[in-house]
N, C-alpha and C positions, 0 to 999 in steps of 0.2 A: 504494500500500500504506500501511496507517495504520501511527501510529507505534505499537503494541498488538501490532501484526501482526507487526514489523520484532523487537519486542521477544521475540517467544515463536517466530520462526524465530533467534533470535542463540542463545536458551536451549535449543532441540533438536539445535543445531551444538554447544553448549556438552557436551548429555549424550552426545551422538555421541563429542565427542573427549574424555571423560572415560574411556567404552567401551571403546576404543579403547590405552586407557593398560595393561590388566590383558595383556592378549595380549605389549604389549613391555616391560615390567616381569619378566616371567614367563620371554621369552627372554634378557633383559640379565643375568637374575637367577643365571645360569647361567654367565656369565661375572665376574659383579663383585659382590665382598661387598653387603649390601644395605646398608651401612655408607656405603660409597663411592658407590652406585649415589644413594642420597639425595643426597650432599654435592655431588655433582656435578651432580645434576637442579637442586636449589634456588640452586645456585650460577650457574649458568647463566642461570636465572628471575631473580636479584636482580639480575643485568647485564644483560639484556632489558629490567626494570622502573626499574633506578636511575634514566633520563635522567627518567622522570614523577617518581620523589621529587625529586628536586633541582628538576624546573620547578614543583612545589609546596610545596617546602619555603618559598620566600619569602612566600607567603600563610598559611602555615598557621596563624598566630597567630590567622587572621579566624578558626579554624573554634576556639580554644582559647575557656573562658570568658572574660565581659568582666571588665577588672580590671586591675592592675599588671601592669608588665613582670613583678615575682616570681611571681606567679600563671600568666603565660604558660608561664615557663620551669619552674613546677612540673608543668602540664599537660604539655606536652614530655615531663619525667620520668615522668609518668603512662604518656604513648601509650606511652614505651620498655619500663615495667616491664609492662605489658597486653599487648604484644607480645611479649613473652619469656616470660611464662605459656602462653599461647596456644600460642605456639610449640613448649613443651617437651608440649604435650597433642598437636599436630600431629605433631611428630618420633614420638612414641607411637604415634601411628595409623598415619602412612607406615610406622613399622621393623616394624610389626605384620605389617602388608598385606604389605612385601615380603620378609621372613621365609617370611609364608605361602605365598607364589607358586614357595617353591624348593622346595613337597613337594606343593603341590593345584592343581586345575586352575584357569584362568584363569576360569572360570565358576563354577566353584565359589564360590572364592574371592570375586568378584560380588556375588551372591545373601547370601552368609554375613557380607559387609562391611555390605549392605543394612540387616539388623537394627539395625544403630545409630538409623535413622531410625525405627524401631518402639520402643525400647528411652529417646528421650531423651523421652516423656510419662509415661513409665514410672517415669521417674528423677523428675521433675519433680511428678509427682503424689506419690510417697514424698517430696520435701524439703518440699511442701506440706503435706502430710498431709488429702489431699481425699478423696474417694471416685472413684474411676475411673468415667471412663465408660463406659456399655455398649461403645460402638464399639471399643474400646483393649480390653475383655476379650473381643471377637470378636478382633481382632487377632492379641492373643498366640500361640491356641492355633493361629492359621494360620498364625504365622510359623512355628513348632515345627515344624507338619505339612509345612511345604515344606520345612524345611530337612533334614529327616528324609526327605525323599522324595529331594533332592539327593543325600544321603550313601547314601543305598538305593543307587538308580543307581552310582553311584561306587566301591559299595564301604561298608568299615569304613571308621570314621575315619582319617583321620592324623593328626599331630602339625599341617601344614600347618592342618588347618581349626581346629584349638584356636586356632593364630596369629589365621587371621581371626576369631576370636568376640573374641577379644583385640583384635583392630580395632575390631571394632563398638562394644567396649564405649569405649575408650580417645576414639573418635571423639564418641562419645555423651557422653561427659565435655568434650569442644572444645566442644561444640554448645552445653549448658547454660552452660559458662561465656563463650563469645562472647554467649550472651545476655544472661548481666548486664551484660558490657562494653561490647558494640557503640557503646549509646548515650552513652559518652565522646569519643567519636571520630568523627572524619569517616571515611568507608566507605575511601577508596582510600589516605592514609597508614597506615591502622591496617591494611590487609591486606600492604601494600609493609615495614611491619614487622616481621610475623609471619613472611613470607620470608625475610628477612633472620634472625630468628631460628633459625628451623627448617636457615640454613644452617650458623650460629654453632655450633649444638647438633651437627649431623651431622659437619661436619668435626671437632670433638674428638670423637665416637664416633668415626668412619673412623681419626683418628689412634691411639687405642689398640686398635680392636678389629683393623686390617686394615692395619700404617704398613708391609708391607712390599708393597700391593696397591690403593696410591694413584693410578697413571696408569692410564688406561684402555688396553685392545688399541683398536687402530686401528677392529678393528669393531663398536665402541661408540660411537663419538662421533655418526653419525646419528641413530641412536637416542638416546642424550642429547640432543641438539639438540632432538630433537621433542619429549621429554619438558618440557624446559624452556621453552623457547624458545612452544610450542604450545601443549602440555597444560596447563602451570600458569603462565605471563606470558600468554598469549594469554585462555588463558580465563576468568582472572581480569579482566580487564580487560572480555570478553564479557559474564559473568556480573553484573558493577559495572552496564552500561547497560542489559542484558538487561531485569532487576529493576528499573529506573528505572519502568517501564510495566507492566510483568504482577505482578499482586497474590501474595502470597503460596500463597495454595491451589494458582490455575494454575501457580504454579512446582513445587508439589507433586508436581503430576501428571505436570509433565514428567522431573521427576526421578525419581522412581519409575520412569523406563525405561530406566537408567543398566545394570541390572546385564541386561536384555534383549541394547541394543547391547554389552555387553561378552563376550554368549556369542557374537552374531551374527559381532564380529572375531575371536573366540576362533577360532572358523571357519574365517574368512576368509585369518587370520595365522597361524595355527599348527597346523591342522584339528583342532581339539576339536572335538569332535562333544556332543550334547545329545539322549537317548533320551527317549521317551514320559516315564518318572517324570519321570525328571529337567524334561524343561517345563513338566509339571503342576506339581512343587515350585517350581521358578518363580513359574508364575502365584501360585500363593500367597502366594508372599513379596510378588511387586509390589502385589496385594491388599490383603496386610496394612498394607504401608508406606503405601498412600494413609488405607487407613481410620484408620491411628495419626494421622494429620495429620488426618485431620478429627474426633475425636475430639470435640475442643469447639469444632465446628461448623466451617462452610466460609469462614469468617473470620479461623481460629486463626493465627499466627503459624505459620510455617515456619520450622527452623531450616534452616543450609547442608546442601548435596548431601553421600554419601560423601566420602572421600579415595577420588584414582585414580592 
């Protein structure tokens, strides 16, 4: 198997177990503020992840500009402060997502997360001030149409799916600004930061929003475990070698099938079901989200997958 091959089977393991997130998010959610459910997922992840910071914190100066020792240790302060922005945009999107999950379905929810990935060239051509591309105004009105089809199926709104538009948007704000950032930074200290933030940030949420609802019941902790442990140390670290080899677009594509396997577990794990509208809306959305990424052309930069 080439190593191309190796990379774009790590990246559909990657959207499989992102999938897979929205189904136990949605029952954990029921149990534990999403306050705590955060602090303890991320908290989890940054102990998973520590033993890589620390076996790369002794190198890291190679990857800071060349210069004085001062200039190193401004960089340092750099990655720190770039990772706590990032982070408070991250926390944004997690409390979003799992807010949502305590009132709309786990597919729902999915699909409506998804627009973020349609919504950041959208963003990006307003801070430009360019003219959109055809592709991106066929986009829009299909994302609309699916997610409209979504809610058809489902019902009236709920308070739930406002949450996840409030994802997408919140997520869409990470995406644009990791991209100004990224290129300060080496890929895996500057992500092993942003965890560590996002945990910084969640446990003083947890602590005022929920300080009498801070231990877990016993029948959380597997589920935490995977969330952490799997979902976001594991696939972080997938996603880092994935992308070593598969060019931006084809990560596009694989990505766009995130909120698929997320109805598939919805399924699997919790029997959500998904009627005719509702997969037609679907298909739309995942439509839309490829065509927003190829937008100015099949070479365009891709930003990161949802939050799961």
């Amino acid at each position: 198997m080439s190593v191309q091959a190796r990379g774009v089977l790590l990246l559909i393991l990657v959207t499989c177990l992102w999938g897979s997130t929205f189904a136990v998010v949605k029952t954990l959610g029921e149990t534990l503020p999403a306050s705590v459910l955060i602090a303890w997922r991320f908290l989890i992840a940054s102990v998973a992840l520590l033993p890589l910071l620390l076996w790369r914190t002794p190198g890291a100066a190679a990857s800071a500009p060349a210069g004085s020792a001062g200039r190193s240790g401004a960089w340092r302060a750099c990655l720190w402060r770039d990772g706590a922005v990032l982070g408070a945009w991250l926390i944004a999107g997690y409390g979003t997502q799992t807010i949502a999950l305590q009132t709309t379905s786990a597919n729902r929810a999915a699909f409506f997360t998804a627009l973020s990935v349609v919504l950041v060239p959208v963003w990006l051509v307003a801070a430009q001030r360019r003219r959109m591309p055809l592709l991106l105004w066929t986009a829009l009105p299909l994302a609309v149409a699916g997610l409209a089809m979504l809610s058809w199926e489902g019902g009236a709104l709920v308070v739930g799916d406002v949450w996840a538009l409030g994802c997408a948007v919140t997520y869409a704000g990470f995406i644009v600004t990791l991209e100004r950032m990224a290129h300060r930074h080496a890929a895996l200290p500057f992500t092993l930061v942003q965890v560590l933030g996002v945990t910084a940030l969640a446990w003083v949420w947890a602590a005022v929003a929920a300080p009498g609802q801070l231990w877990p019941p016993a029948g959380a902790w597997g589920p935490l475990l995977y969330l952490g442990v799997v979902a976001t140390a594991a696939t972080t670290l997938m996603q880092t070698v994935g992308q070593r080899t598969v060019s931006a677009a084809n990560a596009s594509l694989i990505y766009a099938l995130e909120p698929v396997t997320a109805t598939l577990f919805s399924f699997l794990l919790i029997g959500e079901q998904v009627g005719v509208r509702g997969a037609l809306g679907g298909l739309l959305v995942v439509v839309a989200t490829v065509l927003s990424q190829w937008a100015d052309g099949p070479h365009a930069q891709t930003p990161a997958a949802q939050p799961e």
